[in-house]
N, C-alpha and C positions, 0 to 999 in steps of 0.2 A: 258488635259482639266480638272477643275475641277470645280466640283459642290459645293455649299453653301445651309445652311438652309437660314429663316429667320435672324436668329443671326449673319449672316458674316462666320460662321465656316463653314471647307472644312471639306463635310461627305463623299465623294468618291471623286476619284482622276481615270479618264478615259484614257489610253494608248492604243495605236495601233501598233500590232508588226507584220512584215512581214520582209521576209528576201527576194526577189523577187519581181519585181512589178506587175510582172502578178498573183501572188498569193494572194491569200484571205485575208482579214484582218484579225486577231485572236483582240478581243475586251477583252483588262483587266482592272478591275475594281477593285482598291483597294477603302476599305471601313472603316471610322472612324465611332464611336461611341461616344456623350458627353453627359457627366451628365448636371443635369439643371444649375451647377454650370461652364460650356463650360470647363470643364478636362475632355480630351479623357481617354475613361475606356474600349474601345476595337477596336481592330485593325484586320483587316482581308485583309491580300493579295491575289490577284487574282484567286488564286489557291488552297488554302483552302476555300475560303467563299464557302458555302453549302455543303463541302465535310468532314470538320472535326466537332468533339466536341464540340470544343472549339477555339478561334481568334489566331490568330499569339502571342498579347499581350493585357493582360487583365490586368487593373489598378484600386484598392483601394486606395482613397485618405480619408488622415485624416481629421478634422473639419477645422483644422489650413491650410489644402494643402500637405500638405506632403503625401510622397509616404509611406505607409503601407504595400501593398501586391502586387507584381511584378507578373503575369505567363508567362511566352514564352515557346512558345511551340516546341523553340529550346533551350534555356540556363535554363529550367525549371524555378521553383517559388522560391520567395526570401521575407522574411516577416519580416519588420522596427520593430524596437519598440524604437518610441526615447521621451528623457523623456522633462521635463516641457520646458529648453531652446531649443528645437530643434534638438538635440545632439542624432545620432542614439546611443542607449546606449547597445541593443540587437539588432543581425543580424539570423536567420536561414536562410539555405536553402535546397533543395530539395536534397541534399544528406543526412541533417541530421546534416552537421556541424553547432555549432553555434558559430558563433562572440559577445565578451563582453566587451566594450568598459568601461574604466572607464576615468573622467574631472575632471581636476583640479577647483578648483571657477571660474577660467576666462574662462570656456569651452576647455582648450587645452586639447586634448589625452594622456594622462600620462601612459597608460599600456593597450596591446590589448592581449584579453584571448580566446582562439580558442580552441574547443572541437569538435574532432572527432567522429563517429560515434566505439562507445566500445573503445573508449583511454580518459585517463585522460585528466581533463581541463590544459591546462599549458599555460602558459603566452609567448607569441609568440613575443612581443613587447615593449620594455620600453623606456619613451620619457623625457629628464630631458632638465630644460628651467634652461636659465640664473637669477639670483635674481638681486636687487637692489644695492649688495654689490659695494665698490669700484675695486674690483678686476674683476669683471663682468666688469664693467664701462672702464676700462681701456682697455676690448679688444671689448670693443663694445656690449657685449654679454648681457645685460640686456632685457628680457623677448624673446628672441632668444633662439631655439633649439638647445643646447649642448652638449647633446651624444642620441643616438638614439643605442638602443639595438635591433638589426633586426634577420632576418634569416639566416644571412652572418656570422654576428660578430656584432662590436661596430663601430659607427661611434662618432669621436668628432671633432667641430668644436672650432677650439682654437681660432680661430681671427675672426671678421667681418668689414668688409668696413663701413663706414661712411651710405654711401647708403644700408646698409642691404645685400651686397654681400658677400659670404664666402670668407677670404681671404688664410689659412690655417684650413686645416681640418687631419685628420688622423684618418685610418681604420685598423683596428684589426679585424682577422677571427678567428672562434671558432675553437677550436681543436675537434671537432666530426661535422661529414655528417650530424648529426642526427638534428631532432627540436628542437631548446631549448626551456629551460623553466625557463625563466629568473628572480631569488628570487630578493625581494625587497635591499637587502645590496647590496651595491655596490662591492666589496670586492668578496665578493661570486659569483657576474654577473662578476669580473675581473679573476675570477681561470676559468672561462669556456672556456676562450680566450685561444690562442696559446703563448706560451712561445718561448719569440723571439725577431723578429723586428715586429716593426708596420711603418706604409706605409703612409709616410706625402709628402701632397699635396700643394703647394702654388699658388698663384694668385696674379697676379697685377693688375690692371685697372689706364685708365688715368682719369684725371677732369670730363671728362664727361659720365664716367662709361664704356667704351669702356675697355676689355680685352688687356693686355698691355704686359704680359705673362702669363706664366705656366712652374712650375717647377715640376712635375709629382716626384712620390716616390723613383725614382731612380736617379735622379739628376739632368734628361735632363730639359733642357729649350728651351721654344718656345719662340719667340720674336715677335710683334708685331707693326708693323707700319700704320700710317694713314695719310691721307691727309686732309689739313685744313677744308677740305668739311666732315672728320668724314668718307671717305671711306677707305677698305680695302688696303692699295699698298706696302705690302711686309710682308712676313712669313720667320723668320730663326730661327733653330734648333742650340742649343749649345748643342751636344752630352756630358754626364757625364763622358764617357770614353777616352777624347780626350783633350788636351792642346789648338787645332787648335782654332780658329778663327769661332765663329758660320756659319754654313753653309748654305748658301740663300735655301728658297722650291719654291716661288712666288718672284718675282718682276714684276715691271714695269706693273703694273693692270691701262687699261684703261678701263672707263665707258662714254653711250652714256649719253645724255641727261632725259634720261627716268631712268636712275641710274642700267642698265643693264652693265655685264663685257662684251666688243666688244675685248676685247684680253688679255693675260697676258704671262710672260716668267717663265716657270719651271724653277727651280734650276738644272736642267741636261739641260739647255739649250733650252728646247722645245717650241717652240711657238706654243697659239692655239689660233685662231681666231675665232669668232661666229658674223655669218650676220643675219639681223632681217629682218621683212618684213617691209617694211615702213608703212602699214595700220594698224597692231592688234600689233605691236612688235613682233611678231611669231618668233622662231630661224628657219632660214632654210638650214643653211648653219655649220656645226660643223669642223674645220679641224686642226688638231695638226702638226706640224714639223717644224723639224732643218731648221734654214734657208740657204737657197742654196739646200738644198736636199729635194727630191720627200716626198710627205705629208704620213706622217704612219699613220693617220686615216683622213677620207676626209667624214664626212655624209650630205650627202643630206637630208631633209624633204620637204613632200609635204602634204597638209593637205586639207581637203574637208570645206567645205562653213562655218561646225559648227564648224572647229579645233580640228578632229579627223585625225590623221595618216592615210594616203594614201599610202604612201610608201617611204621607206627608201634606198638609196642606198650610198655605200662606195667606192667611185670612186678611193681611194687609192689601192683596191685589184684588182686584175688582172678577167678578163672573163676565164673560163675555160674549157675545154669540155671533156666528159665521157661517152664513150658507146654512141655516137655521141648524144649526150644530151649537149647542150648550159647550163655551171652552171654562172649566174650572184652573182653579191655581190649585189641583192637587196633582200629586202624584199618587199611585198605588203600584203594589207588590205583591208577586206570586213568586213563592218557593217549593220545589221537591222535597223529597223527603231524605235527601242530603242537603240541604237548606242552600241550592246552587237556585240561582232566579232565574225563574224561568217565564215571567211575564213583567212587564211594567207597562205602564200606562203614563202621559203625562202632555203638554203642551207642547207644539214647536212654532216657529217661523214658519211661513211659507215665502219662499221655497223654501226648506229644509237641504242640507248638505250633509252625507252619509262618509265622506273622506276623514283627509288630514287638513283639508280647509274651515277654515271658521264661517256662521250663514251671514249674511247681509247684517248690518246694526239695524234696529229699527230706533226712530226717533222717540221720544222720551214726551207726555205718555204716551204707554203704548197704544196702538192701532191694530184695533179688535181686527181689523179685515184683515190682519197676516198674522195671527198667528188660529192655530188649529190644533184637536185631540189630535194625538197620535198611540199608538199601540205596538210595543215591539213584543217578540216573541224568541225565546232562544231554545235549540237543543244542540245538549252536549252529547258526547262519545263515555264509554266509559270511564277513561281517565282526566275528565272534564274539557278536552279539547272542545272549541264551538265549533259544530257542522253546521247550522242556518241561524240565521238572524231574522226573521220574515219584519219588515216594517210596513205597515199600514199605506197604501199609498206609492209604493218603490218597491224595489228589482228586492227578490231575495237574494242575501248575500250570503255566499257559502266558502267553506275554507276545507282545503284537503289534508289532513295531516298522516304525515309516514307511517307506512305498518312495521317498523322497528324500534320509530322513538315518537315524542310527542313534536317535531317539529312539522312546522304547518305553514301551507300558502293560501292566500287571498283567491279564488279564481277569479277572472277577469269577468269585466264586464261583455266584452264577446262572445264570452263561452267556450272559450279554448280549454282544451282538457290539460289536467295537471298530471304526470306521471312521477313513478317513485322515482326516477330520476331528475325531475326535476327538483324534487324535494333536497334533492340531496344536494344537487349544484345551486339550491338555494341557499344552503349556509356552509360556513368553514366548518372546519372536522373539531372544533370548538363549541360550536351551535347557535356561534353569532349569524345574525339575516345579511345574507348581502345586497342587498336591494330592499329600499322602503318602497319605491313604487318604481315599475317600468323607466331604464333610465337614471333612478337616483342612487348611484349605490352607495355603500357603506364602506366603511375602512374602518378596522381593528385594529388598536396597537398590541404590545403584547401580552398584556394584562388583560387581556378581551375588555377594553373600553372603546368605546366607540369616539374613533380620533376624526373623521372627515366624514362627511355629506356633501355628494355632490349635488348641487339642487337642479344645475341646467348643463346636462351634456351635450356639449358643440364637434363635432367635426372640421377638424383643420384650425380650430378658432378655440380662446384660453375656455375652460368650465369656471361657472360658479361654485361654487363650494362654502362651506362653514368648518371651520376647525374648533378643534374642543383639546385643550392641554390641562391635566391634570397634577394635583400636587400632592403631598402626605394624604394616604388613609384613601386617596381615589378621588375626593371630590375635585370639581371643577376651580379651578379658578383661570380660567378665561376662553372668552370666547370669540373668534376671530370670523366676521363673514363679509368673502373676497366678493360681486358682482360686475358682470363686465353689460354696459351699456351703448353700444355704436362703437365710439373714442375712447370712452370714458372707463374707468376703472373705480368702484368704489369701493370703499375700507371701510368695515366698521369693528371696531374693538372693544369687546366688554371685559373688565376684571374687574374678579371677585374676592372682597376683602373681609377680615371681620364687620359687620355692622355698614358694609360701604359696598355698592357697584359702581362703576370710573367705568361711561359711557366715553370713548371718544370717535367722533366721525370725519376720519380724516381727509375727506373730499369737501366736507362744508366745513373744515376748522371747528367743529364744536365740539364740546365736550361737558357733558353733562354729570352729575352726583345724584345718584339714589340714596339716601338714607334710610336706614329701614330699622325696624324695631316691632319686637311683638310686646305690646300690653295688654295683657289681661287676656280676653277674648281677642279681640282685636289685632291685626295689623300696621302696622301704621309707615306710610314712606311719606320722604320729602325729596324731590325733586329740585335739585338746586344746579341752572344751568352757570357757566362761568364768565360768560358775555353775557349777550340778551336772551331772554327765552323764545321761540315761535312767537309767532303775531297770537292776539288772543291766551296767551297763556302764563300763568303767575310764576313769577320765579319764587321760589322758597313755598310753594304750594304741598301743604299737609294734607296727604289722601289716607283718610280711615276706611280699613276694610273688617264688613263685619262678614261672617264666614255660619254655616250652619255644621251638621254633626262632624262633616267629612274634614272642615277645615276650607272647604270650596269657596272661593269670594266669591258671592251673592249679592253682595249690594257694597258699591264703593261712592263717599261722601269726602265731601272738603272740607275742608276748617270750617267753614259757616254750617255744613248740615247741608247744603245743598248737594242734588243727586247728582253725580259722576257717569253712574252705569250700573247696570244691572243683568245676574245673567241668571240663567238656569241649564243644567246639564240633564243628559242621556246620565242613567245611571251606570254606563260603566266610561262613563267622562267626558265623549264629545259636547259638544256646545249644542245644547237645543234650540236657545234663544238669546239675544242679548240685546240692549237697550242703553241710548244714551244720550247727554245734551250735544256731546259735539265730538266729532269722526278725529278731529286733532289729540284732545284731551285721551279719546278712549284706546288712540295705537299704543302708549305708553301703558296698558292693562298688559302684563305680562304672566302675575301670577292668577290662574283661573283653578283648574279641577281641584282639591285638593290641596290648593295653596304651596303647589309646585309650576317652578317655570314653563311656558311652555315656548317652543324653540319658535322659529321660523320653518321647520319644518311638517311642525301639527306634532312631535314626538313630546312629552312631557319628561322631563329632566327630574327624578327621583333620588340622587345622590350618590347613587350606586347601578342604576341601570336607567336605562328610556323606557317608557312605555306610550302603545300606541292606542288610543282610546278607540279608533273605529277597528282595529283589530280584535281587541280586547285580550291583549295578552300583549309579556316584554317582547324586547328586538332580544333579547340575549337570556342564558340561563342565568338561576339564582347564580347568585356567586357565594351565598352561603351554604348553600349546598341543599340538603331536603328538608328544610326546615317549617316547609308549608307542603310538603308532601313529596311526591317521587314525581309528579307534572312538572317541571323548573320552569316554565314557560306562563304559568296561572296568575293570573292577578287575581290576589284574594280569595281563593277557592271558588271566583264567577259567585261569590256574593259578597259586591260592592257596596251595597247599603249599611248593613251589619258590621262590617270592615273596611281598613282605610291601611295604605301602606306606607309608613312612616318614609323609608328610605332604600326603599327599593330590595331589603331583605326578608321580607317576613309582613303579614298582617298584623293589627293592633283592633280589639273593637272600638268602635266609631264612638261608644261612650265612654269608653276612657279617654279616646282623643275629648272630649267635649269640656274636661278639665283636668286631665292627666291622673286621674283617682278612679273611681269605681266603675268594674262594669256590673252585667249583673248576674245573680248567683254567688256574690261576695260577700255576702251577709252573713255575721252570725259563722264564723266557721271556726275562728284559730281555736276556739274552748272546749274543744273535742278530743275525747282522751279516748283509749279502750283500755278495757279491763282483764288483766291474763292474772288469775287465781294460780298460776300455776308456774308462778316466774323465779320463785325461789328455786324450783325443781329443773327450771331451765337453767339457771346460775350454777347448780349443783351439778348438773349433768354436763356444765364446758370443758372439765376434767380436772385432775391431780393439776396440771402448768397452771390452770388458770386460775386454781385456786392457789394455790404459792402465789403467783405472782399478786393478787388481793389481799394475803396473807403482808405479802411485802411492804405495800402500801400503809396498809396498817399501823405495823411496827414500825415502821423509816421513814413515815412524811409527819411534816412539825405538824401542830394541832392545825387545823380548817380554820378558815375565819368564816362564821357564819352571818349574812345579817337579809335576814324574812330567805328571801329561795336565793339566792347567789351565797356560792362558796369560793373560796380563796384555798388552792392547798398547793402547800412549796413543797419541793424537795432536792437540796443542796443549790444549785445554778436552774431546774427545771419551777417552773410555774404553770398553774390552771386557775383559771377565772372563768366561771361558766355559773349558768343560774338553770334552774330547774323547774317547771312546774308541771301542773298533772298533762296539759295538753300543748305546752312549748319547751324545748328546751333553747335555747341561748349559747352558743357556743363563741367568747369572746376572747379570751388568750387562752393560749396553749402552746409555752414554749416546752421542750423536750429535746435532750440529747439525742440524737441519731443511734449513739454506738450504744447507749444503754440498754441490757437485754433484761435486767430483772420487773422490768415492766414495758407497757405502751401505753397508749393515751386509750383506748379500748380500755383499760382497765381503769384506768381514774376514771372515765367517765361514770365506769359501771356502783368504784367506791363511793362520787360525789351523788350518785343518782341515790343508793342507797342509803347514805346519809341524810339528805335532804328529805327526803320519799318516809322516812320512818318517822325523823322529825317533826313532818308537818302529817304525818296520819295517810297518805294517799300510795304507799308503795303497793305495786302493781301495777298503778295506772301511766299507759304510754302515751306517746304526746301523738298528736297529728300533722307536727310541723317539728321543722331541727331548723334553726337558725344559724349557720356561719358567718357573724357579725364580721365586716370590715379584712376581710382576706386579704393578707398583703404578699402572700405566696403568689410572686410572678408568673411561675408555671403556669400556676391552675385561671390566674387572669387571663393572662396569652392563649392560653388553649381553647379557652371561652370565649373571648371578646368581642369576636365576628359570629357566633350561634345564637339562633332565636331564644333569650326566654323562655323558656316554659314549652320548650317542645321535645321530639321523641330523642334526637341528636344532643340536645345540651346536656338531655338525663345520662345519655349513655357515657359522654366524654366525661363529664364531671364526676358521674360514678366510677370508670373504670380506668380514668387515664390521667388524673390528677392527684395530687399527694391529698390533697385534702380531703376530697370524694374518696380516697380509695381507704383514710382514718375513719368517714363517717360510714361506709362500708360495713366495718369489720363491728363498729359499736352497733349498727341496726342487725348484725348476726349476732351478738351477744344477744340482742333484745326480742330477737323474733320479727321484729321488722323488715320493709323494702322501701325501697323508695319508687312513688310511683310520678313524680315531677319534682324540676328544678327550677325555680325561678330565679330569675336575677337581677338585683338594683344596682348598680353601682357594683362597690364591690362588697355586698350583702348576699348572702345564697343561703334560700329561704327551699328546703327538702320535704316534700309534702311525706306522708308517708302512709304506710295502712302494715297490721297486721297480716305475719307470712299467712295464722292462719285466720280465715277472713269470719270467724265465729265468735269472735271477742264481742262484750257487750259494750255500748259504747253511752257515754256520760258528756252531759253536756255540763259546761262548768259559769260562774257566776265570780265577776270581780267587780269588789268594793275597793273602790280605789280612794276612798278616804282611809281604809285601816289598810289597805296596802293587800289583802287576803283577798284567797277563794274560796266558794264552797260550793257544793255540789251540786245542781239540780236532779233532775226525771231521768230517767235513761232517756236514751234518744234512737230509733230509727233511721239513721244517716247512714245515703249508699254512698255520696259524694262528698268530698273532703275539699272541695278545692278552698283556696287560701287568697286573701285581702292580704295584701306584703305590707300594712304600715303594724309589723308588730307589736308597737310600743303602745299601739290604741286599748291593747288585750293583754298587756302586763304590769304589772303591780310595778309603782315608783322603786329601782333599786339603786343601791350607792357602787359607782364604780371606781375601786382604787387603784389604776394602774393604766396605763395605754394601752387599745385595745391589739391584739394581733393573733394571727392565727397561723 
């Protein structure tokens, strides 16, 4: 439930959690704060308000809007300083680090200066852009990013596509672990590089920018095929080390109608089939195998009324029994009534392991006498922090977390009490952990990424450790883990390329190639060592992994179909069980929960932060800030079944994961108008200006180009291209003088709406969706780019702090409209909307997409509006004469 002022703004947000229905309600009340300017400047969740200092997050905003001074009272304070154009120029934060940003005249980032707390300023980042020259012009590269000096190394992109895609790039790594600090001469940034090879990547795309290959730094090639409809329908790999004949990963990809995969054939022969529900498109049915022979993975789902997981079962695995205990291949699920899980059920190994360690492998097939039901049990705190875990069988496991913010520790298995001060010398004044377990601590660099692990701290004698260097945008590309044994010293170094990891193990001279590729559903690497492979082991060995809702590898297969390994996980991602032919074959299983790396340390590598599966929460805050709520610490709102976390920023539901399209409750929505009898009087009532200036319009723009609901209207140098129907509007070009005052784009929109709306018979009716087709205002991308999707934060920045949101603003005030979400594809911002006042009758609408028309149906009873983003499924064929922009 939520509450509003007068103003429209939600100042608390009212939830009811119970996990029993005979049990008592618990009443949570999170609470907003807005300046008279309606920017939220404090935020308090259920479970602080009254009890802390200070809000969850406290917000200074500048004259202009901009954000100035950040607190969270998990990822601590963060304070702007950006100069005349907008451009954060100075960054601090609560560690003490400061960021120094310096721009080129056209505001691009040309060099980022990072200063530690007692280390020198050093230049962390150099950005060189393409010129005007001919030699630019020929590979495309004119005012495109050309080399990028990162954390890594050197990135240069030598070619680009017509459409601004990279087509050839190549990466160079530093020869020192260490930060660099990158001098102005180019020359001098090139002696800091490794002396060597550098690692060139290639790209193809077809006509319509569709991915057509990839040639990866070692020669392999992906191949790409589609079908005339622009889908997916075949993946093949031309290994570098091989004469043969590219080798098929995917064929023969069918889709239903809703553009969902209903089947496709692995390159080892495997068929997997996926059944939908016929109401919501729900997958409920997962099942892979050879044809003729019994299905190696078979999943069931079943799912409760809102499309949370009820229970999973794999009817490919056998019943088994132990200690006259009945062990099934299901799983089942219990949730509160904030839909956080609070019970699961499921098989494990015995012994079972509750850490950061993986349990024993058991041999392949499995061996009913080890494994066993198990039963976990969780309860959270108000702000969904886990206070107990109770497992069936083992120690309940409890975690303390701070009564000022949501940071929390592990207690020990001895029982030693945890105090608020330990909470606190448990992380930096950032909110990163410093310590994964007794012993292992943690290193932050300054970007709060986690740069060192130490795995074994010695006394008087060198530590083990793991390094992690990062490059553009944060991700990993390489991973360095030092080991000391007696005498011996071992090396291992992984880097990470497009389409390539480059294993090298410099104590046994070997050096191994990952290839890796996703088709279809599937997975797919290739292992290709550069000497001989292990005793027992194939070189150039293709390993299919099929994955169920989460993306989790559940069963991994070789080129022939035979089994590899097999796992099942704890639903918030330890390893329950796993199984396999051989302990050699299976150390090489890297990607598990989720179809994210996991370390050597048991942390799972998300691209953007670690998370730790028997904690069940990150080592660090969002870094996009509350875009899954005011906890920064939550994986997935503690319900992992129903959600999956693409990249460490935000959840995603588990059935969109399942083919990147529908989840459910997306049916049936975009064709929902309301109806305001009353809009001419609203038009009439904007005033004397508004009407001149519609007046204006009138008389001074050349005639419309009309043709079915898209209008065309010029005036002098300005252009509008926008289409209209009763429940979408389309917003596609809209160029406009800045200095011209005798109109705004608020107003064409209101002339084109009226023109079109009288034409085709439906004025009055407002849409439920506003479409900002293809945004090429950098601003409004930049200011978005790191925000979830479709959450409270992307609505607020896009409505109030972007040129674009602040035009589509000013037309849902014309209209009587709000906008109540913002979604985002690419660069498509899809604005759900509803009626200021919420009384309007609402019509469901009907398209013939053979005559191009709508027409009306029944009224309709609709509370909720949400919105399926592939617009073009719900709007009539139209002709577009011009490139798109906005």
């Amino acid at each position: 439930m939520t509450v509003t002022d007068a103003r429209g703004l939600a100042v608390r947000e009212v939830a009811y959690c119970r996990q029993q229905v005979e049990q008592p309600v618990d009443t949570r009340i999170t609470r907003q704060v807005f300046d008279p300017a309606a920017r939220l400047v404090a935020h308090w969740d259920p479970r602080l308000w009254g009890n802390a200092p200070a809000p969850n997050l406290a917000t200074i905003f500048s004259l202009s809007e901009q954000t100035l001074f950040r607190d969270s009272v998990d990822a601590g304070w963060l304070l702007n300083l950006p100069n005349d154009a907008q451009s954060v120029l100075c960054r601090w934060d609560s560690r003490g680090t400061w960021h120094q940003s310096e721009f080129d005249p056209l505001q691009r980032p040309v060099a980022l200066g990072e200063k530690l707390v007692n280390e020198p300023l050093r230049v962390i980042e150099r950005l060189t852009y393409g010129t005007a020259s001919l030699e630019s012009a020929s590979h495309n590269q004119c005012g495109q990013l050309i080399r990028h000096d990162d954390g890594a190394g050197s990135q240069h992109v030598n070619e680009f596509a017509v459409h601004g895609a990279i087509l050839v790039e190549t990466r160079q790594f530093l020869g020192s672990l260490d930060t660099p600090d990158w001098p102005l001469d180019v020359q001098l940034r090139d002696s800091l590089l490794e002396v060597g090879e550098a690692f060139v990547s290639t790209r193809g795309y077809t006509a319509t920018g569709d991915p057509q290959s990839l040639t990866d730094a070692k020669g392999n090639q992906r191949k790409f095929a589609y079908s005339v409809s622009g889908q997916l329908q075949e993946t093949r790999l031309q290994p570098a080390s091989t004469e043969q004949e590219p080798r098929p990963l995917v064929s023969d990809i069918h889709y239903n109608a809703a553009g969902q995969i209903v089947s496709e054939t692995a390159g080892n022969g495997v068929l997997t089939r996926v059944l939908y529900a016929a109401d919501d498109g729900s997958p409920m049915q997962l099942v892979s195998a050879v044809p003729g022979s019994p299905p190696l993975q078979d999943l069931h789902y079943r799912y409760d009324p809102v499309g949370n997981i009820l229970h999973l079962e794999d009817k490919a695995q056998p019943v088994v029994f132990f200690k006259n205990q009945r062990v099934e291949p299901i799983n089942r699920y219990r949730y509160d009534s904030l839909y956080q899980l609070v019970e699961a059920s499921g098989r494990q190994v015995m012994p079972a392991t509750y850490g950061p360690a993986l349990p024993a492998m058991l041999p392949t097939p499995l061996d009913p006498n080890q494994l066993t039901h198990y039963t976990q049990t969780f309860n959270y705190d108000a702000a969904g922090n886990l206070l107990t875990r109770r497992h069936c069988g083992a120690p309940t496991f409890s975690m303390k977390t701070s009564g000022t913010s949501n940071r929390s520790l592990a207690l020990q298995a001895d029982g030693e009490r945890i105090e608020e001060e330990d909470i606190v010398n448990g992380f930096d004044p950032c909110g990163n952990q410093r310590q994964l377990q007794r012993g292992q601590y943690l290193r932050w660099d300054g970007r709060q990424q986690l740069s060192e692990v130490t795995m074994v701290k010695r006394e008087g004698g060198p530590d083990d450790h793991e390094r992690y260097i990062y490059g553009p945008r944060g991700q990993r590309l390489r991973k360095v883990r030092i080991t000391h044994t007696g005498r011996r010293t071992l090396h291992a170094d992984t880097r990470y390329l497009p389409g390539l990891e480059i294993h090298l193990d410099a104590t046994h001279g070997e050096e191994r190639h990952v290839i890796s590729a996703d088709a279809g559903r599937s997975r797919i690497r290739m292992m290709h060592w550069v000497e001989h492979p292990p005793k027992d082991v194939m070189n150039d060995q293709l390993r299919f992994s099929f994955c169920d809702l989460l993306g989790s590898c559940t069963l991994e297969l070789d080129e022939n179909a035979r089994l590899l390994n097999q796992e099942g996980f704890y639903p918030f991602g330890g390893t329950a069980w796993w199984a396999g032919n051989s302990a050699l074959e299976a150390k090489y299983k890297v990607r598990r929960y989720s179809g994210k790396e996991r370390d050597a340390t048991g942390l799972y590598y998300y691209g953007h932060r670690y998370y730790a599966p028997w904690l069940q929460r990150w080592m660090s805050p969002d870094p996009a800030g509350n875009v899954d709520g005011l906890n920064r610490y939550l994986m997935v709102k503690n319900n992992p079944l129903t959600f999956y976390d693409a990249n460490g920023l935000g959840r995603t539901s588990s059935a969109e994961n399942s083919d990147k399209l529908t989840t459910k409750n997306q049916k049936d929505v975009l064709n929902i108008s309301y109806l305001d009898q009353e809009l001419q009087a609203r038009f009439d009532a904007l005033g004397d200006e508004s009407t001149k200036r519609f007046t204006f319009i009138e008389q001074n723009f050349a005639e419309s180009e009309i043709n079915d609901y898209e209008i065309d209207t010029e005036y002098r140098d300005d252009g509008f291209t926008n289409s209209y129907l009763p429940y979408i509007w389309t917003f596609s070009n809209n160029e406009r003088n800045d200095t011209r005052k005798d109109y705004y784009a608020n107003d064409v929109a209101r002339y084109q709406y009226t023109t079109i709306s009288r034409e085709k018979e439906f004025f009055g009716h407002l849409p439920s969706l506003i479409k900002r087709e293809n945004v090429t205002n950098e601003e409004t991308i930049e200011k978005t780019d790191k925000l979830k999707s479709d959450s409270a934060e992307m609505l607020s920045v896009f409505m109030s702090k972007t040129q674009n949101g602040k035009s589509t603003a000013r037309i849902l005030n014309d209209f009587g409209l709000r906008a109540v979400n913002v979604k985002k594809i690419g660069r498509d911002f899809y604005i759900n909307v509803k009626p200021v006042s919420g009384e309007l009758e609402q019509y469901r609408w009907k398209l013939d997409p053979s005559k191009g028309t709508v027409s009306i149906e029944e009224p309709e009873n609709i509370q909720s509006t949400e919105f399926n983003a592939v617009a073009s499924e719900y709007s009539p064929p139209m002709k577009r004469r011009r490139l798109s922009k906005n």
